[in-house]
C-alpha positions as CSV (number, residue, x, y, z in Angstrom):
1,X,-124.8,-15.8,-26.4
2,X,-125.8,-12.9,-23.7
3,X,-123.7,-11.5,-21.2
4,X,-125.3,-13.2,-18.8
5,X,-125.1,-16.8,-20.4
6,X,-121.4,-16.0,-21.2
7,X,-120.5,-15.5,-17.3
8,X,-122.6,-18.2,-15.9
9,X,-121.0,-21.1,-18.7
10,X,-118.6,-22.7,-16.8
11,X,-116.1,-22.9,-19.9
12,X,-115.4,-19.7,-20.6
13,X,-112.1,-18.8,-19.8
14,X,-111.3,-16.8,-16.7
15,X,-110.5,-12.9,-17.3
16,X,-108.4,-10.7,-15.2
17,X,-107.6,-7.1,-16.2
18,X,-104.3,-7.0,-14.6
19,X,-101.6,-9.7,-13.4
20,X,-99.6,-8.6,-10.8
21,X,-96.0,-9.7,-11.3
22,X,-93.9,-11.1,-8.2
23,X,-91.5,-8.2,-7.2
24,X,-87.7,-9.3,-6.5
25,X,-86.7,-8.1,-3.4
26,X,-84.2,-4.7,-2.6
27,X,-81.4,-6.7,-1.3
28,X,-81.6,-9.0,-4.4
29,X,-81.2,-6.3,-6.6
30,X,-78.1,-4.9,-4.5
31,X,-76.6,-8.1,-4.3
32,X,-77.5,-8.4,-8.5
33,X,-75.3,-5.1,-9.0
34,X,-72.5,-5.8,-7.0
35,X,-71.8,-9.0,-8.4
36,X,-72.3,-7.3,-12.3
37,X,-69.7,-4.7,-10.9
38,X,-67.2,-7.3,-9.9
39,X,-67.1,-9.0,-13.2
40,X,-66.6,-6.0,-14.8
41,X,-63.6,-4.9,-12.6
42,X,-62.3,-8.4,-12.5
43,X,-62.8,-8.5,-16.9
44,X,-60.9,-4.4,-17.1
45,X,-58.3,-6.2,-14.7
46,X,-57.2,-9.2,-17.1
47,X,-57.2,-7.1,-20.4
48,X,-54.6,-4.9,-18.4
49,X,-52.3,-7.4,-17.2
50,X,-52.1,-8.7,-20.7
51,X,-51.5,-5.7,-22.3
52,X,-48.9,-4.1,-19.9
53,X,-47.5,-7.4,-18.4
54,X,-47.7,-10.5,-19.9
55,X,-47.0,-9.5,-23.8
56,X,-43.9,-6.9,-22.8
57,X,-42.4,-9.7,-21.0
58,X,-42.4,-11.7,-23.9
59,X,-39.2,-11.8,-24.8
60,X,-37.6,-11.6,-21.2
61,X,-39.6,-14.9,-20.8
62,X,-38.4,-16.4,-23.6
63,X,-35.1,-15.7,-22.8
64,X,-35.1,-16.7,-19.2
65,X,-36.3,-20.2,-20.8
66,X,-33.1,-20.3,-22.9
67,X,-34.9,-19.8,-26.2
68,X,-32.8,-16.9,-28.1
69,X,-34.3,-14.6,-30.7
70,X,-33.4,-16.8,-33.3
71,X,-34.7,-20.0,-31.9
72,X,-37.9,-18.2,-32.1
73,X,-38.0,-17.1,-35.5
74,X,-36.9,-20.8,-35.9
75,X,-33.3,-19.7,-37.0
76,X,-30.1,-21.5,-36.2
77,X,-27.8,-19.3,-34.1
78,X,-25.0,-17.7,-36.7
79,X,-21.4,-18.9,-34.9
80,X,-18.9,-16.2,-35.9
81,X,-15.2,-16.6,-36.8
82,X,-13.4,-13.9,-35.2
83,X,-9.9,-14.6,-36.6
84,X,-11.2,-15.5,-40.0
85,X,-13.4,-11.5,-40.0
86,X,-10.2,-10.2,-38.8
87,X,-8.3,-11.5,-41.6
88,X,-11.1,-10.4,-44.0
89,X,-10.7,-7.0,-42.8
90,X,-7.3,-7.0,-42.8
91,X,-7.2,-7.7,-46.7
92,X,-10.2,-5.1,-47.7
93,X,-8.1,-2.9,-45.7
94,X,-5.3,-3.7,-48.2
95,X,-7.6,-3.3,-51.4
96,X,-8.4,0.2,-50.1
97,X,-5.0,1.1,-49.1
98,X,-4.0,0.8,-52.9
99,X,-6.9,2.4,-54.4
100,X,-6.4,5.4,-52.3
101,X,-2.4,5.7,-51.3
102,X,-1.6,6.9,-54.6
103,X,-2.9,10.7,-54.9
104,X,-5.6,11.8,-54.6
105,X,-9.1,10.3,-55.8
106,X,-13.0,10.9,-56.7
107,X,-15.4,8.4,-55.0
108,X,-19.2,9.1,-56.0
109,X,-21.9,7.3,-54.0
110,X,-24.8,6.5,-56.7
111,X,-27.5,5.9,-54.6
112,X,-27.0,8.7,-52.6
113,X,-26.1,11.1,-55.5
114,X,-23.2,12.6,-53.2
115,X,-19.5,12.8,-54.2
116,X,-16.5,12.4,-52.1
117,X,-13.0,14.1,-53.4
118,X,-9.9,13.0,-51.1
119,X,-6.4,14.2,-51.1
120,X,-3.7,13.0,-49.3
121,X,-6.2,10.3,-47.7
122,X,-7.9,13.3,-46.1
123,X,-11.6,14.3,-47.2
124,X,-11.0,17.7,-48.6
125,X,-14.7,18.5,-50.6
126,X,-18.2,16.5,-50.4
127,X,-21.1,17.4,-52.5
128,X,-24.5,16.5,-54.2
129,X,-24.5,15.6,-57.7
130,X,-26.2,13.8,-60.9
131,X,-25.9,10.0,-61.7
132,X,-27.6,8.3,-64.4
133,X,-31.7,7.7,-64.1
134,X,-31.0,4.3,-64.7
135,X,-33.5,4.0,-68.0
136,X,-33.4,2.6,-71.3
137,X,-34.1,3.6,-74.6
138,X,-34.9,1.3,-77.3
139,X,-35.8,3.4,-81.2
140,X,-35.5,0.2,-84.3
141,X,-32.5,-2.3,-83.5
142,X,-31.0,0.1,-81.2
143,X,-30.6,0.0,-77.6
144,X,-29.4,2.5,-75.2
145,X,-28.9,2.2,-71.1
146,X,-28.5,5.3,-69.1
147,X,-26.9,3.9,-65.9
148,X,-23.4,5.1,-64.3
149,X,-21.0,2.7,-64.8
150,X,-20.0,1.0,-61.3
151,X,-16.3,0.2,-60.6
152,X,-13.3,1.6,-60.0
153,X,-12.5,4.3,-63.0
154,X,-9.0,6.1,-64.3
155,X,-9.4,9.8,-65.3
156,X,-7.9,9.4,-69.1
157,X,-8.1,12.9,-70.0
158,X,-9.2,16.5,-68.7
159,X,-10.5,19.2,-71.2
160,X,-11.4,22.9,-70.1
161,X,-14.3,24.5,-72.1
162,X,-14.9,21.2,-73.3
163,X,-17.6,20.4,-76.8
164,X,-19.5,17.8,-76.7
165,X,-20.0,15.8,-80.1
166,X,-24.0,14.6,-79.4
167,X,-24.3,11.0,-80.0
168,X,-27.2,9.0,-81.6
169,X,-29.5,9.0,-78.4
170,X,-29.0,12.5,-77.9
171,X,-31.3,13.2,-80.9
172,X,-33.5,9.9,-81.2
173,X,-34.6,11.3,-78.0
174,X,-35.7,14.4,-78.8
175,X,-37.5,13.4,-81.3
176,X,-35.2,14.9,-84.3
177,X,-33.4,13.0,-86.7
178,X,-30.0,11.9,-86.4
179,X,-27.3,13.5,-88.6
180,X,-24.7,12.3,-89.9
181,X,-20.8,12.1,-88.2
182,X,-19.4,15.5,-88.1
183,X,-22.3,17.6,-89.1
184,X,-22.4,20.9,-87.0
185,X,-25.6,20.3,-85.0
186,X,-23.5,17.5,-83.4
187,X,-21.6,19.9,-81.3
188,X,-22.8,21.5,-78.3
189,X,-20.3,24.2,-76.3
190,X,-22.6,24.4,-73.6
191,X,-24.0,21.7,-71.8
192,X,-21.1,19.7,-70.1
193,X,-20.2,23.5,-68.6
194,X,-16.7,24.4,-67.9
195,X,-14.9,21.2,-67.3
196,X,-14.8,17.8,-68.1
197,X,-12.6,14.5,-66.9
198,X,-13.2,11.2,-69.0
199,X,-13.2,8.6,-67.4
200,X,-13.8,6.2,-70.5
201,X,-16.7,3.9,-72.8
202,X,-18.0,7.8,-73.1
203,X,-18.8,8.5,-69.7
204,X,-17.3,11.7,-67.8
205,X,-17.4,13.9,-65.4
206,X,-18.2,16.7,-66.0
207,X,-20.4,20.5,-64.9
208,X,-24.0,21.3,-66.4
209,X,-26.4,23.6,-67.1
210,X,-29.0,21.8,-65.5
211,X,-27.9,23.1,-61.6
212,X,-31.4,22.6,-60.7
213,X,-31.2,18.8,-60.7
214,X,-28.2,18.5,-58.7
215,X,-28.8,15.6,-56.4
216,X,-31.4,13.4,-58.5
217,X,-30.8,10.7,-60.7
218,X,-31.2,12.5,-64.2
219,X,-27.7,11.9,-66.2
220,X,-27.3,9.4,-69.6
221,X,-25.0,7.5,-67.1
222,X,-22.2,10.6,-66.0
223,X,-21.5,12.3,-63.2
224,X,-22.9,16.1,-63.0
225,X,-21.7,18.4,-61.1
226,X,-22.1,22.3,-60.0
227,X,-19.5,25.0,-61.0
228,X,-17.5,25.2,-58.1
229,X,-17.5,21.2,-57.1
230,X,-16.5,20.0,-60.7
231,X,-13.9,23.3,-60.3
232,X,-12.4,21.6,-57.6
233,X,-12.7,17.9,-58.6
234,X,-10.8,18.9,-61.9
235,X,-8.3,21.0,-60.5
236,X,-7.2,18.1,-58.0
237,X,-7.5,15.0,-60.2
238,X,-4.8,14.9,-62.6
239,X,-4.6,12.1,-65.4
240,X,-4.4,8.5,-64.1
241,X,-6.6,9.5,-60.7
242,X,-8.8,6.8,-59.3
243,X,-12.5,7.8,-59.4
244,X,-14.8,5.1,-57.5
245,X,-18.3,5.3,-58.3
246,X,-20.5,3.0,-56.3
């Protein structure tokens, strides 16, 4: 088909180079933006008053609505005995009272690895020191537990320049092995340093070597101490003395 056959058929499709759009009008545009900047505004509003209203009232609302704390963690409101906690206090009062009105005692805080030496009721030396690592160790049929013994304790005897006689453990963990009762390599003059007080089943108090480790949970289950603290603690505690680990 020519050029001039394809314009003069009456079904070939109408061409037009450009279409000309319909432009909206100024104000409509104006009126577009200001209605876009409104929602925004009013959007930026609500998030506030959500944030710094609505959710720190919370509580107060609750509250004012007579639902407590524990109604809303769905827990039944605790109704406290006052006489009854008086008379409990009263009788742990007692229990204290006779641990501590007869001379003067050791209590050692294991969790905190701190020791508190009283006289006369009146706190007269506080300190850091060792408590057991709380570890067991297990070589054949044999099982040993390295944890201070909780309770309340009796000094039962006091040695200066003390020896310690190494038990099993004391070689099974070092790798070595053990010798037999009495054999020299059993006795150490060294490592329980200048004083010791037993306070029984083995355990002591006692100084160290180790001054390094003061304040960490490190001991076979007794209580380290540095020079001067176990100094004190030995020179104040005489046989029969209360210590109270915990």
């Amino acid at each position: 088909m020519t050029d001039k056959e394809f314009l003069s058929d009456p079904v070939a499709p109408e061409i037009t180079l450009f279409e000309e759009k319909p432009r909206r009008s100024v104000w409509k545009r104006i009126l577009g933006w200001i209605l876009a900047f409104f929602g925004i505004a009013v959007f930026v509003f609500l998030c506030l008053y959500v944030l710094f209203i609505i959710i720190p009232k919370g509580p107060d609302i609750a509250l004012s609505r007579g639902i407590g704390t524990d109604s809303l963690m769905n827990q039944a409101p605790v109704k406290i005995d006052s006489v009854k906690v008086w008379k409990e206090i009263a009788a742990l009062e007692k229990k204290i009272d006779k641990l501590t009105n007869q001379g003067p005692y050791l209590i050692v805080n294991t969790t905190e690895n701190k020791f508190y030496l009283y006289a006369e009721n009146k706190l007269i030396r506080t300190g850091p020191c060792s408590t057991g690592k709380n570890t067991q160790l297990i070589a054949g049929k044999k099982e040993f537990r390295f944890k201070t013994p909780r309770g309340v304790h009796k000094v039962i005897r006091k040695k200066e320049h003390p020896v310690w006689a190494k038990p099993d453990w004391a070689f099974i963990e070092e790798g070595l092995p053990i010798p037999p009762p009495g054999d020299e390599s059993r006795f150490d003059q060294y490592t329980l340093g200048d004083y010791k007080l037993e306070i029984g089943d083995g355990y002591m108090v006692h100084g160290t070597l180790y001054k390094r480790m003061i304040g960490m949970p490190v001991t076979h289950g007794c209580v380290r101490m540095l020079d001067d603290d176990i100094e004190a603690v030995f020179k104040t505690l005489p046989i029969g003395a209360k210590v109270i680990i915990y």
